[in-house]
RODO-2510 file (C-alpha; in nm, 4 decimals, decimal comma):
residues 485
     n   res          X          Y          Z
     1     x     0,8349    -1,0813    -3,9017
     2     x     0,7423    -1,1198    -3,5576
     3     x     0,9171    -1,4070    -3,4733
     4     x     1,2701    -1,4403    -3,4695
     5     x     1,2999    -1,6684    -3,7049
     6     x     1,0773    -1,5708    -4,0437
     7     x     0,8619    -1,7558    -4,1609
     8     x     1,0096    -2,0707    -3,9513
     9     x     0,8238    -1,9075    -3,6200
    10     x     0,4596    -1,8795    -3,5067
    11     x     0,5151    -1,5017    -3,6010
    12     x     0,2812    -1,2538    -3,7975
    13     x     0,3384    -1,0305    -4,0537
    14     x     0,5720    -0,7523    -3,9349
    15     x     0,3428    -0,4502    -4,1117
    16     x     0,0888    -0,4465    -3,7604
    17     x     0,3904    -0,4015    -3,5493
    18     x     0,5374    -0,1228    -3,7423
    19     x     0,1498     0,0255    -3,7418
    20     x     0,1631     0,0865    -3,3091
    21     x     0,3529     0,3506    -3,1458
    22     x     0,6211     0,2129    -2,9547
    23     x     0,4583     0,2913    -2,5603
    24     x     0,5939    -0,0606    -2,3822
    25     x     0,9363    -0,0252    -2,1786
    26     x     1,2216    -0,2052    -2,3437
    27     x     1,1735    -0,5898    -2,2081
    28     x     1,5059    -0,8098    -2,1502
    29     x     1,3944    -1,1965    -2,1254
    30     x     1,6283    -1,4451    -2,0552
    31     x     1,5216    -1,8588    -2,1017
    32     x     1,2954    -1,9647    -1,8872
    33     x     1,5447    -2,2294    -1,7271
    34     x     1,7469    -1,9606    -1,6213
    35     x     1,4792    -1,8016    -1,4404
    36     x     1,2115    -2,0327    -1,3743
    37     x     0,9932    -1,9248    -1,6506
    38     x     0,9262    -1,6060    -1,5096
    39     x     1,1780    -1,3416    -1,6019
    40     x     1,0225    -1,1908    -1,9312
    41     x     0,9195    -0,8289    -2,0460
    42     x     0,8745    -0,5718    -1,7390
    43     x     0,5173    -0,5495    -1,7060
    44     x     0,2994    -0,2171    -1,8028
    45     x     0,2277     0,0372    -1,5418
    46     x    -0,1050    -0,1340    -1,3687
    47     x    -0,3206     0,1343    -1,3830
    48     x    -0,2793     0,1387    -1,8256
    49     x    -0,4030    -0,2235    -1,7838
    50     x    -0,7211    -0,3474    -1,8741
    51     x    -0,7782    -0,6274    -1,5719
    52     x    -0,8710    -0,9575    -1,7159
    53     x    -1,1402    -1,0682    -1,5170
    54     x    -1,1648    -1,2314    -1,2530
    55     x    -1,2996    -1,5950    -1,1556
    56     x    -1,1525    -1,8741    -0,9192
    57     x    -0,9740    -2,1612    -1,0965
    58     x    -0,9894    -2,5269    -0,9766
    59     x    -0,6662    -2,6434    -0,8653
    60     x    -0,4664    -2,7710    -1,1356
    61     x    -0,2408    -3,0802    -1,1856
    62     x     0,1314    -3,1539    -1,2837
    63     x     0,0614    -3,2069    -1,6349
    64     x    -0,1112    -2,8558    -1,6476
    65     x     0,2052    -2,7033    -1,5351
    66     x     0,4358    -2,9474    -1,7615
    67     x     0,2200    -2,8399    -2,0561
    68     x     0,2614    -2,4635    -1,9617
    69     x     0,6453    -2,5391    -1,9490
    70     x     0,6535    -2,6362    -2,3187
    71     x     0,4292    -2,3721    -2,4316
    72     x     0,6679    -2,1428    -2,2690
    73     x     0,9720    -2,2197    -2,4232
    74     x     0,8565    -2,2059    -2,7287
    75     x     0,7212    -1,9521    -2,7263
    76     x     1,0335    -1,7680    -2,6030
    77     x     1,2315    -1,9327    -2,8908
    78     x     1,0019    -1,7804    -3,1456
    79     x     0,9511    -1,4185    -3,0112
    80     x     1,0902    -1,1203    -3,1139
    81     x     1,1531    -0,9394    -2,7827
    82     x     1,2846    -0,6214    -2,9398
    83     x     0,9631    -0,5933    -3,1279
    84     x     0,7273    -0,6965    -2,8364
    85     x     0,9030    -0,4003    -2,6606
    86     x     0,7926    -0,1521    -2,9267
    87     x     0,4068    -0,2410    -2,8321
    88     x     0,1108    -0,1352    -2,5840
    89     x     0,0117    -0,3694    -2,3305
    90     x    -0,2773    -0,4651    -2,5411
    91     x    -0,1220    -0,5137    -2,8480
    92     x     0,1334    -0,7407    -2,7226
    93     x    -0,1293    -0,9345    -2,5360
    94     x    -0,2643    -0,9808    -2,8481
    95     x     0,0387    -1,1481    -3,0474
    96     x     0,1521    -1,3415    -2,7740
    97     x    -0,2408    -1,5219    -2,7787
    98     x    -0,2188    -1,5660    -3,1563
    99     x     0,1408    -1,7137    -3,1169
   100     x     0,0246    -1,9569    -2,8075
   101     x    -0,2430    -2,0486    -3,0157
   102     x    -0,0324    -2,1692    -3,3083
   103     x     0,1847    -2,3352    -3,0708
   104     x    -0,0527    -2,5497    -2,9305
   105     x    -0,2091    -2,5953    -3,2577
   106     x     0,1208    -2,7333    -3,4149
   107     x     0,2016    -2,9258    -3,0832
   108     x    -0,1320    -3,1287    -3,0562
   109     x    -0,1908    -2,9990    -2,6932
   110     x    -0,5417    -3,1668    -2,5649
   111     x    -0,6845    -2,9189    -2,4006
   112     x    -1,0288    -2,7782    -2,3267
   113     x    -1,1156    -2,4428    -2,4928
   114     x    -1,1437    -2,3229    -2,0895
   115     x    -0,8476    -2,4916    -2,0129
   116     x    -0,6578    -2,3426    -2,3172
   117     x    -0,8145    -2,0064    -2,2124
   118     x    -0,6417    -2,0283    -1,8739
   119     x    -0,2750    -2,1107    -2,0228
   120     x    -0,3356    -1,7838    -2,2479
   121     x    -0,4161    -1,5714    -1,9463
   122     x    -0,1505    -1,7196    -1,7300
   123     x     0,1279    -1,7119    -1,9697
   124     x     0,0525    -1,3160    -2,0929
   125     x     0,0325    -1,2463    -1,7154
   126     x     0,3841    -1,4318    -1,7419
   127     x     0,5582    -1,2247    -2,0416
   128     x     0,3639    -0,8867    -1,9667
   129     x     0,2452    -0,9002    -1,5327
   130     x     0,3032    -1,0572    -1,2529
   131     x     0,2354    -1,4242    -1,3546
   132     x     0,0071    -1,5811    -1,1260
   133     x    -0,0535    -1,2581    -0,8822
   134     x    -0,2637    -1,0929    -1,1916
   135     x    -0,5745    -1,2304    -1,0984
   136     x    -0,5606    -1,1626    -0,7460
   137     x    -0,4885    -0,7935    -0,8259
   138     x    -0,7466    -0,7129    -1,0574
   139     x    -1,0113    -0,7928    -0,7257
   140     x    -1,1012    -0,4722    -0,5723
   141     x    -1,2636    -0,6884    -0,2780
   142     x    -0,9145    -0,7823    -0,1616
   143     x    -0,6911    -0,6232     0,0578
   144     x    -0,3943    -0,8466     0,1557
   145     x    -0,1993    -1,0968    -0,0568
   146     x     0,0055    -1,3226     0,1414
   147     x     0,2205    -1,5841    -0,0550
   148     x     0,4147    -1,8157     0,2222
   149     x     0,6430    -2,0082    -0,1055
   150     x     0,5411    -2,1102    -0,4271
   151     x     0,2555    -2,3833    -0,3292
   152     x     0,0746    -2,1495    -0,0682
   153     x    -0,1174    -1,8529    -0,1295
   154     x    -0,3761    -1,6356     0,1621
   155     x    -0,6419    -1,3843     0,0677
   156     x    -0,8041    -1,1206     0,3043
   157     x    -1,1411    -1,0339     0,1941
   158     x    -1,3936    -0,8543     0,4027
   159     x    -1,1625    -0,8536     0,7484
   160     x    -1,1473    -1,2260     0,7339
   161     x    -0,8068    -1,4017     0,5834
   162     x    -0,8718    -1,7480     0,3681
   163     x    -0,6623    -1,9442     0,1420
   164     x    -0,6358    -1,9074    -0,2497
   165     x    -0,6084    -2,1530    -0,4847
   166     x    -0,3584    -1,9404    -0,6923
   167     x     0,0003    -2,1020    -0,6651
   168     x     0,3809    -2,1032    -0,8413
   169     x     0,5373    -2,3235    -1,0633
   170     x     0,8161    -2,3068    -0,8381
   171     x     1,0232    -2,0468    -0,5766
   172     x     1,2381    -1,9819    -0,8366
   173     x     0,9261    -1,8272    -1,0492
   174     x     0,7947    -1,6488    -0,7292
   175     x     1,1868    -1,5061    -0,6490
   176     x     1,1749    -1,4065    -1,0101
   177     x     0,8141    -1,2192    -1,0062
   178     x     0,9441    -1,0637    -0,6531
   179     x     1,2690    -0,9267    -0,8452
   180     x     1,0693    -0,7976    -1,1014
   181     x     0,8292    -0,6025    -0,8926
   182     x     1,1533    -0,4714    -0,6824
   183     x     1,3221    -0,3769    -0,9266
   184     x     1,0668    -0,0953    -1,0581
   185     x     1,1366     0,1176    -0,8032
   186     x     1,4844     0,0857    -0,7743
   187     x     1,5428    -0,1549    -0,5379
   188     x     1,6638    -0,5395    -0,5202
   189     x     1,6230    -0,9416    -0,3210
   190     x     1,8283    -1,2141    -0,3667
   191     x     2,0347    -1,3566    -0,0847
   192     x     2,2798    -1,1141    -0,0219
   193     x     1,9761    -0,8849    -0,0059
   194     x     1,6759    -1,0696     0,0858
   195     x     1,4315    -0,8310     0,2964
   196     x     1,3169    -0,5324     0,0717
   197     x     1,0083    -0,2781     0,0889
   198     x     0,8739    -0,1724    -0,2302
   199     x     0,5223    -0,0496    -0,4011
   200     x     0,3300    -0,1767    -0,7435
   201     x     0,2690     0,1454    -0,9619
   202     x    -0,1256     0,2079    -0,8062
   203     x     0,0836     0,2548    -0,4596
   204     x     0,0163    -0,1176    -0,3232
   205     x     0,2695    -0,1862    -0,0478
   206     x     0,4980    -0,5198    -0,0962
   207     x     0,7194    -0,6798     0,1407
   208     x     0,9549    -0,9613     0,0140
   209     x     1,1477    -1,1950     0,2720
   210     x     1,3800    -1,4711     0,0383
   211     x     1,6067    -1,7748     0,1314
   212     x     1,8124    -1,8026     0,3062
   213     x     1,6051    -1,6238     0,5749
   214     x     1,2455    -1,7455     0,4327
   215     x     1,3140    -2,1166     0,4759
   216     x     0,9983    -2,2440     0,3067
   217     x     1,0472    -2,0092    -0,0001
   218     x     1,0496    -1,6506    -0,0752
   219     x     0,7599    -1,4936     0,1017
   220     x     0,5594    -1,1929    -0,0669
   221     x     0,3181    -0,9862     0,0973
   222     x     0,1511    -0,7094    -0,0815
   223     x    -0,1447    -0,4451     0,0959
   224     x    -0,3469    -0,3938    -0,1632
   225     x    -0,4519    -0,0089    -0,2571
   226     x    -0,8090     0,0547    -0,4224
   227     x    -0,8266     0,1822    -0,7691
   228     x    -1,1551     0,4411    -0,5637
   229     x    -0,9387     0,5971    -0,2974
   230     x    -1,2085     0,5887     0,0532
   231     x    -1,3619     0,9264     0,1535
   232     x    -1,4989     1,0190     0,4868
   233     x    -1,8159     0,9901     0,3406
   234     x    -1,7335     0,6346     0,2626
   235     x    -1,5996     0,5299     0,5923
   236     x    -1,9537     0,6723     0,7421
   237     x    -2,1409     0,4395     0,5026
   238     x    -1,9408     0,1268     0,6362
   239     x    -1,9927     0,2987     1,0062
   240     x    -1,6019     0,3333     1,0972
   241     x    -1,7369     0,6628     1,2080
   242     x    -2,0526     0,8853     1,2644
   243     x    -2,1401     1,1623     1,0667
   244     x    -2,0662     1,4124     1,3367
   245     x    -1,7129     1,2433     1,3862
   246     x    -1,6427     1,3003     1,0439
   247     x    -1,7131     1,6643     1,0384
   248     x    -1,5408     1,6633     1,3210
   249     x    -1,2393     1,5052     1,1417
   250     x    -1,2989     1,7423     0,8800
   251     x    -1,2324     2,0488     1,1041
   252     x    -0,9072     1,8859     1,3046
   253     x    -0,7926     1,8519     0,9301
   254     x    -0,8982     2,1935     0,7967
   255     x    -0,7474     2,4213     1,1252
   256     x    -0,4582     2,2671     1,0760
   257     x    -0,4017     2,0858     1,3861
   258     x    -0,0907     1,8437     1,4326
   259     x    -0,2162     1,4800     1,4078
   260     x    -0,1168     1,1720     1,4857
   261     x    -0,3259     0,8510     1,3792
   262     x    -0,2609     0,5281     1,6048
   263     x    -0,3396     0,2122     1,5356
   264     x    -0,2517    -0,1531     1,4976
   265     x    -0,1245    -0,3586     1,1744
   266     x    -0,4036    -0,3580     0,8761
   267     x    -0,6390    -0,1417     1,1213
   268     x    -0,6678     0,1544     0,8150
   269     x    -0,4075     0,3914     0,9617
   270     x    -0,2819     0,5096     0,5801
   271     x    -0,6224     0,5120     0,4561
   272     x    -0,7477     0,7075     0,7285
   273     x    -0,4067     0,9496     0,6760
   274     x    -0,5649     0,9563     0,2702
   275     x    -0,8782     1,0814     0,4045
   276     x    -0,7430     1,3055     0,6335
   277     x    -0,5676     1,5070     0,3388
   278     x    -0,8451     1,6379     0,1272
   279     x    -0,9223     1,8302     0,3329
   280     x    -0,5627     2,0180     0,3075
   281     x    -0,6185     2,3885     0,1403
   282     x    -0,5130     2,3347    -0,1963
   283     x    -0,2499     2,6669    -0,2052
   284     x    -0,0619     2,4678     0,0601
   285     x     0,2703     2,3169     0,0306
   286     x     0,2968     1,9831     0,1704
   287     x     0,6062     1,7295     0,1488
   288     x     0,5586     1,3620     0,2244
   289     x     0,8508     1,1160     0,3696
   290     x     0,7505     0,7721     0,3861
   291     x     0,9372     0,4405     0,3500
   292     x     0,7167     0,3071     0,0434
   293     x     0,5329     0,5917    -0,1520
   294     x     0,1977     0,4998    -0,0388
   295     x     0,0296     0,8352     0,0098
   296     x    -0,2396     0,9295    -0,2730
   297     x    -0,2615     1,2826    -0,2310
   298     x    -0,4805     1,4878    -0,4661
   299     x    -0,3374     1,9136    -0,4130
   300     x    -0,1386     2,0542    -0,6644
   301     x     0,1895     2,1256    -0,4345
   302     x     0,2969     1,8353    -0,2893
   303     x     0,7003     1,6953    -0,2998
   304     x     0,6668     1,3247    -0,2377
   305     x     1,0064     1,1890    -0,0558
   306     x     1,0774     0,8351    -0,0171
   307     x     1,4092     0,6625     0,2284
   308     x     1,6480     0,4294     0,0207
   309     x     1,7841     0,0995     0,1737
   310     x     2,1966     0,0312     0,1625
   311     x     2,3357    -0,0522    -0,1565
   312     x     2,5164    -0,4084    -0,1790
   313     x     2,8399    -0,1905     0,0032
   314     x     2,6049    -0,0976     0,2597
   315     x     2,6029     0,2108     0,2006
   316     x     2,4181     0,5372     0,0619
   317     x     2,1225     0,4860     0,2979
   318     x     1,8948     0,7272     0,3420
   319     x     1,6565     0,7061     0,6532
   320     x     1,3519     0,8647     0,7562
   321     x     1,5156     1,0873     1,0162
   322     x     1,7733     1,2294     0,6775
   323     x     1,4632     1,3049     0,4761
   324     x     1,2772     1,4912     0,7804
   325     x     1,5789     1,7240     0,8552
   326     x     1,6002     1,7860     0,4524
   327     x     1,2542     1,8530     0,5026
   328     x     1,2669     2,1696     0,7054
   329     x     1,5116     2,3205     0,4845
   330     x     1,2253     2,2886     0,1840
   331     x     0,9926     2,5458     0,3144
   332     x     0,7299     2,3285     0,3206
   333     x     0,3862     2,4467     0,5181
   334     x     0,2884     2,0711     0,5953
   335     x     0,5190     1,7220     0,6769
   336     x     0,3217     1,3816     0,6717
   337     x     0,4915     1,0999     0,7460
   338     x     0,3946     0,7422     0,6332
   339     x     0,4772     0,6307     0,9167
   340     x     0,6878     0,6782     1,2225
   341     x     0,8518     0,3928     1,3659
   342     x     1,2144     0,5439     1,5431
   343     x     1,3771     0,8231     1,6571
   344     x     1,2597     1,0188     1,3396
   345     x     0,9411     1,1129     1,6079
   346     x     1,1902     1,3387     1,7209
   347     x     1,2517     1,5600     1,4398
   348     x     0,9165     1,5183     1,3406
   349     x     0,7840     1,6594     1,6894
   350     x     1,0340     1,9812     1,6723
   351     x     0,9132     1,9665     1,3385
   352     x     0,5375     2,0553     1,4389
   353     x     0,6283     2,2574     1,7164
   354     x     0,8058     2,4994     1,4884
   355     x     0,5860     2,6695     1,2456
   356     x     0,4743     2,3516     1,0803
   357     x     0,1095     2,3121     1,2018
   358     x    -0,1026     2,0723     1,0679
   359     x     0,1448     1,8253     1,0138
   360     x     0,0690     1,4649     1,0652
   361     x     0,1977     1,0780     1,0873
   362     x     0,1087     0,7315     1,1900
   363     x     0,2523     0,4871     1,4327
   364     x     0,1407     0,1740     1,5403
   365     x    -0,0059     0,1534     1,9189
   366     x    -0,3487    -0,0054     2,0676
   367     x    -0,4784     0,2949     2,2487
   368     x    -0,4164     0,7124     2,2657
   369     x    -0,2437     0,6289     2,5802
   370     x     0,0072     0,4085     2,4745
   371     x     0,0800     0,6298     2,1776
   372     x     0,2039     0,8605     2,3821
   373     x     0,4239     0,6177     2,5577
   374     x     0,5495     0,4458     2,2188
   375     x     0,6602     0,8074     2,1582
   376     x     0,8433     0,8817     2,4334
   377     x     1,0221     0,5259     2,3803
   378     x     1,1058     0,6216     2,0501
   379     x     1,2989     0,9180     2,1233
   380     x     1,5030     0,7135     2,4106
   381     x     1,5684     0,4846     2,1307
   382     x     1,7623     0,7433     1,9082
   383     x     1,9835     0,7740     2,1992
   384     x     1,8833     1,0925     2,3492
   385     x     1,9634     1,1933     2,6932
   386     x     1,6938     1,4500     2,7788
   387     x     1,4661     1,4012     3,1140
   388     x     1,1438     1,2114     3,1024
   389     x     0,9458     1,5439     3,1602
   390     x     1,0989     1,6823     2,8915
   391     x     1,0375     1,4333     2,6473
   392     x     0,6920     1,4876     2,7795
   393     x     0,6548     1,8526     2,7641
   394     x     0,7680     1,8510     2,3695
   395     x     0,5116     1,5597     2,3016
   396     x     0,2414     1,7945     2,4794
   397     x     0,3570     2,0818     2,2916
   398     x     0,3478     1,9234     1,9403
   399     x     0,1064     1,6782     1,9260
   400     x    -0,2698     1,8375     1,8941
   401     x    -0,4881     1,5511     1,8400
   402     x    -0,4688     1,1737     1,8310
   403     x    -0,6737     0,9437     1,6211
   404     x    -0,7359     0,5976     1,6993
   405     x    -0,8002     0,3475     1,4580
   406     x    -0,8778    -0,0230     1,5125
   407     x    -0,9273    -0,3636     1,3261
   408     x    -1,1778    -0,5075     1,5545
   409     x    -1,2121    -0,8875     1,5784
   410     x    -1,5020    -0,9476     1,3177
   411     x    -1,2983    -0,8371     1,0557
   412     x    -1,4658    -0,4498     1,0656
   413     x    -1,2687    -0,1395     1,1174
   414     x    -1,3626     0,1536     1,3397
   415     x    -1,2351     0,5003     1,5015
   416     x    -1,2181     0,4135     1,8411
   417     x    -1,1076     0,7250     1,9889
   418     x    -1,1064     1,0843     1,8560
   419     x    -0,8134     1,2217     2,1674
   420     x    -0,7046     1,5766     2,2620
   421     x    -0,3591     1,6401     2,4143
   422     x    -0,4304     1,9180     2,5964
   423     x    -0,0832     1,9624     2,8368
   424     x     0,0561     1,8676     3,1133
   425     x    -0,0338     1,8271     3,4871
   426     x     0,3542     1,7755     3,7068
   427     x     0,4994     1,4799     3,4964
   428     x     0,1565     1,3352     3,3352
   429     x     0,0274     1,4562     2,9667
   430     x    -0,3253     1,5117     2,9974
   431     x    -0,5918     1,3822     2,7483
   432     x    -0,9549     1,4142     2,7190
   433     x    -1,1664     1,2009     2,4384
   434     x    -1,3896     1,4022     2,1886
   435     x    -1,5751     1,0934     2,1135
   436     x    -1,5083     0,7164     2,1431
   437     x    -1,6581     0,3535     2,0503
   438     x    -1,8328     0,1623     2,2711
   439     x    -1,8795    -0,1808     2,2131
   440     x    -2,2534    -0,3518     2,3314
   441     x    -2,2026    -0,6961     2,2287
   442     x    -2,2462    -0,9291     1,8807
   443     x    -2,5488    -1,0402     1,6905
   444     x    -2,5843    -1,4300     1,5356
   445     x    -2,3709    -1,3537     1,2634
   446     x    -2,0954    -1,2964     1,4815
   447     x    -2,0405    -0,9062     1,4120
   448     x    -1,9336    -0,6607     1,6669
   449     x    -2,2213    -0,4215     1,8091
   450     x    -2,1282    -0,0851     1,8916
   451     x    -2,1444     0,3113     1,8870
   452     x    -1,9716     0,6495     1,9032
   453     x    -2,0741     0,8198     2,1700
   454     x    -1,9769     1,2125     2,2536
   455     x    -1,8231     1,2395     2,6067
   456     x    -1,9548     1,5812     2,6128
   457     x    -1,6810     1,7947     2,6065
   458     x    -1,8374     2,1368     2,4491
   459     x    -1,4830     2,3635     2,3913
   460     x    -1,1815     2,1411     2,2586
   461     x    -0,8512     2,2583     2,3553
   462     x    -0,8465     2,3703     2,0010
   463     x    -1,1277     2,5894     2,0110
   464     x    -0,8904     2,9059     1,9611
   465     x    -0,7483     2,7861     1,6376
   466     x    -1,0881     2,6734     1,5028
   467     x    -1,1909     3,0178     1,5619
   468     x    -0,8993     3,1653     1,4116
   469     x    -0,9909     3,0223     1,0499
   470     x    -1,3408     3,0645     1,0898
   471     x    -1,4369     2,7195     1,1899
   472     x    -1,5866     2,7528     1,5133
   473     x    -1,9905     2,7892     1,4585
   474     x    -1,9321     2,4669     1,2641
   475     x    -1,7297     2,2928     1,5766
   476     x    -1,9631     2,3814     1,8582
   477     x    -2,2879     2,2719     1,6275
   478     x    -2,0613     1,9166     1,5209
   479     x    -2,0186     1,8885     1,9288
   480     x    -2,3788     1,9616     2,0066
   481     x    -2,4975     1,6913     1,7300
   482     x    -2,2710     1,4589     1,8770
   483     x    -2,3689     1,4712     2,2211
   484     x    -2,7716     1,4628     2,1090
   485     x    -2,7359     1,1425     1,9243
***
């Protein structure tokens, strides 16, 4: 039988489990006092699920939660976890309905058939997901969940950040959910450990903060990947960038220049970095070191590397600067960096100015300018003693091209800058802008008015190596479109 207990249990006949291949990862679930009725069965790799879809709930009351409670435990009392484990997502989505439905059959539950449709969802999305976070990640249209503790819950949707009316039972169900997610790639939070980076299985990014340091409850932030990874196409349709800046992105990409893409926090840096990519020969070998695997990167050769916080001894770390250096000793003809936020810019500047061309990173800065300062600042930070023109000279020497990428303050994304490092001049790198935004104003709506506009510069400092692989017609044609329109 499916239930523990026989023919005692909500259960079903035990010949349909038998009938699916086992495919679900072994589920330990403890009671849900223990763990605030959120420790069941780890949930399904996302991208196997079928999303339930989505629609926004009205806020619900005590009793809701009370009844949930009850359904819960006995729910756990009658289910056969070993079995459950042996099952697809689907399937076991399945029982678990057909068992909640017996349970509030036998129980007398008054409920709604929308309301009882809602305590199915939420308490599969409790044995099998996330729990409440479920239907905030099957929406495509959002890009940043932000839980502040159990009773509070943001959204961003198009640029603009509003509240949800998704909530927790308690923090000790959203610590739970948070351990869960952790825990999937090898990682923990509780209070001895209670900051910790991790991804969801599409690549989403998720930061947990938890008591003692959280004081209003554990606090969960997730960036949200799409399922349709953006092109450059794309990113011309929403007007981030022209079509001559994107062939023009295309080419810094394909000649294998070394690139660095600046920006602020949630201004597209990573997605920009995705788009960037495909344009990578597909015979190359590229390795990728980032914090939290992010990168979605579609050539065949590709070694994906990812740093490891301190275990509860604080130790076996492994930082970004350790997987760089391993890096060079992997023959690999590309390194891209997540991001670069310390004195790994270092090893990731000798890096490019060694045979790797056509490397590339991210860091966070406001302008092409100040890149190049948060650069220099990053190697004083690791300690190094080398003179200020020094510093300089290696930045000028590595660094080929720097994107800019901003979240303006409608909401809307753009390029902002398309920069050439082209040397030095005494102590001073010199730059020169390909192309830039200008902004004209706003219409009634409140959007931001603007254009890229060419600043006319008709040989890029990397005119030699677009020649060299045969890229050059296309360059000077890209510039001369550029400066017409």
């Amino acid at each position: 039988m499916f239930g523990k207990r026989g023919n005692e249990g909500f259960g079903k006949s035990g010949a349909k489990i038998a009938a699916v291949p086992p495919s679900m990862p072994t589920a330990v679930m403890e009671h849900p006092a223990a763990t605030g009725l959120s420790e069941p069965a780890a949930p399904a790799p996302r991208l196997q699920q079928s999303a339930p879809p989505a629609r926004r709930r009205s806020p619900r009351a005590e009793d809701y939660y009370d009844t949930k409670s009850q359904v819960f435990s006995a729910l756990i009392d009658t289910i056969d976890l070993s079995q459950l484990a042996k099952l697809d997502n689907e399937s076991a989505r399945e029982e678990i309905r057909d068992i909640v439905n017996d349970i509030i059959t036998i129980k007398n539950f008054a409920m709604s058939i929308a309301e009882q449709e809602e305590l199915l969802d939420d308490i599969c999305n409790d044995v099998l997901g996330y729990g409440p976070l479920e239907p905030l990640l099957a929406r495509d249209d959002i890009a940043d969940i932000m839980v502040n503790g159990a009773g509070q819950t943001f959204i961003e949707v198009g640029g603009k950040v509003e509240e949800s009316d998704v909530r927790f039972r308690d923090n000790s169900q959203l610590l739970s959910i948070c351990q869960r997610i952790v825990s999937q790639v090898g990682r923990r939070v509780d209070e001895s450990s209670p900051i910790c980076d991790a991804r969801l299985p599409d690549g989403s990014r998720v930061n947990v903060i938890a008591p003692p340091l959280a004081i209003d409850g554990t606090a969960l932030t997730i960036r949200k990947f799409k399922k349709d990874k953006l092109t450059l196409e794309q990113l011309v349709r929403f007007g981030s960038i022209t079509p001559e800046g994107a062939v023009l992105l295309q080419i810094i990409g394909r000649v294998r220049c070394n690139i660095v893409i600046s920006g602020g926090t949630g201004s597209g840096k990573t997605t920009l970095l995705n788009c960037l990519t495909r344009y990578i020969d597909s015979d190359e070998r590229i390795i990728t070191c980032e914090d939290s695997a992010e990168l979605q990167l579609q050539q065949p050769h590709v070694v994906r590397l990812e740093t490891r916080p301190p275990n509860i001894e604080g130790e076996g770390e492994i930082t970004m600067r350790d997987l760089i250096k391993n890096c060079l000793r992997m023959r690999p003809e590309r390194i891209i960096v997540g991001e670069v936020r310390g004195p790994e810019v270092f090893d990731l500047l000798q890096a490019m100015n060694t045979g790797h061309d056509g490397s590339m990173g991210t860091i966070h800065a406001n302008t092409p300018r100040e890149c190049l300062s948060r650069m220099e600042s990053m190697i004083a930070m690791g300690g190094y003693t080398l003179p200020a023109k020094t510093v300089r000279e290696i930045i000028a020497g590595s660094v080929d091209v720097i994107i800019q990428a901003s979240r303006l303050r409608d909401g809307s994304r753009r390029i902002t800058h398309i920069t050439e490092v082209t040397g030095m001049e005494g102590d001073v790198i010199v730059t020169q802008d390909l192309m830039r935004y200008e902004i004209d104003g706003e219409d009634a709506n409140g959007r931001i008015i603007g254009r890229h506009v060419s600043t006319g510069i008709g040989r890029p400092h990397f005119w030699d190596r677009a020649r060299y692989f045969n890229e050059d017609k296309r360059l000077a044609a890209t510039l001369d479109a550029m400066e017409k329109n």
